[in-house]
N, C-alpha and C positions, 0 to 999 in steps of 0.2 A: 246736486242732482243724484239720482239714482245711480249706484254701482252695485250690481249685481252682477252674479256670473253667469254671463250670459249663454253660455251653454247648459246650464241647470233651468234657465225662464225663456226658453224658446215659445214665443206666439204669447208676445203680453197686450192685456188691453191697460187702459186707462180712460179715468173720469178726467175730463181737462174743463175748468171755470179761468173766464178768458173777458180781463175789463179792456172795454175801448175807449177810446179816446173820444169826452165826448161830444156828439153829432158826429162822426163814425160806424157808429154802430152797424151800418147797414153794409157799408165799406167791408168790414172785419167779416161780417158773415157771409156775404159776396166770394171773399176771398179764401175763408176758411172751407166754401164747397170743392173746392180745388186740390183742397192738401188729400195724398195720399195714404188710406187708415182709416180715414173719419172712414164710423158706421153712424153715427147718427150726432144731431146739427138740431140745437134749438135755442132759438130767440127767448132771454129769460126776464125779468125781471124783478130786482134788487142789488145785491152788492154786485153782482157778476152780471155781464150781458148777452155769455153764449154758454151755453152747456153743449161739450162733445163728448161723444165716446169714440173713441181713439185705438185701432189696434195696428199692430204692428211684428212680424218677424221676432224681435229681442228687445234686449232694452237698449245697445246697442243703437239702432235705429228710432225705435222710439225716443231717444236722447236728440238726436237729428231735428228729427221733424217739431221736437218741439222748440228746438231751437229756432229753426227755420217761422216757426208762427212770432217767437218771441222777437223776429225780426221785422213781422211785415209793421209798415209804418204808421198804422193805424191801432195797433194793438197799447194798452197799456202794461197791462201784467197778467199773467198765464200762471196756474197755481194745477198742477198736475196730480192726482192719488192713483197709485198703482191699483189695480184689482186681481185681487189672488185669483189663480186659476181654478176652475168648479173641479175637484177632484173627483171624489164618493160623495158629494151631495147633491143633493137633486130637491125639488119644491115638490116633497110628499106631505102627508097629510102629520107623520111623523115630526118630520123635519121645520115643519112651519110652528109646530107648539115648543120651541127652543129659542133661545135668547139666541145664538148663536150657534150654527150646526158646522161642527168640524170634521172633515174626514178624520177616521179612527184605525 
């Protein structure tokens, strides 16, 4: 799992893809309205059956709760990506014609 120092990544989000168990699925996303973080919650379709976006305090906490999802008994497997924090970039007209825009 993630160890970072958590006073350096105060207020992380994450992308969380979350398989259920299946005939489930409706179960798991029932229940994942409930977890506290989720900003957004959607029914997918392919290898995964929920996409959330996940924020949280630290990674500290964020370790927590996804633990807490990796518990509820309808879940199969939860595969977590950090999202780096938007520092100096922004979706300018500049910024959009770059493979990938880094603060500098």
């Amino acid at each position: 799992m993630l160890k970072l120092n958590e006073d350096r990544h105060a207020g992380v989000a994450a992308i969380v893809l979350i398989k259920a168990v299946p005939g489930q699925e409706k179960d798991v996303f029932r229940a994942l309205k409930e977890v506290n973080g989720v900003k957004s919650l959607y029914h997918i379709f392919g290898d995964h059956d929920v996409f959330m976006v996940l924020e949280s305090a630290g990674i500290a906490s964020l370790e927590r709760i996804l633990d807490s999802i990796k518990e509820l008994p309808s879940v199969n497997s939860v595969k977590a990506l950090l999202v780096e924090p938007e520092v100096n970039c922004s979706i300018d007209r500049i910024c959009r014609k770059r493979e990938l825009c880094l603060a500098e």
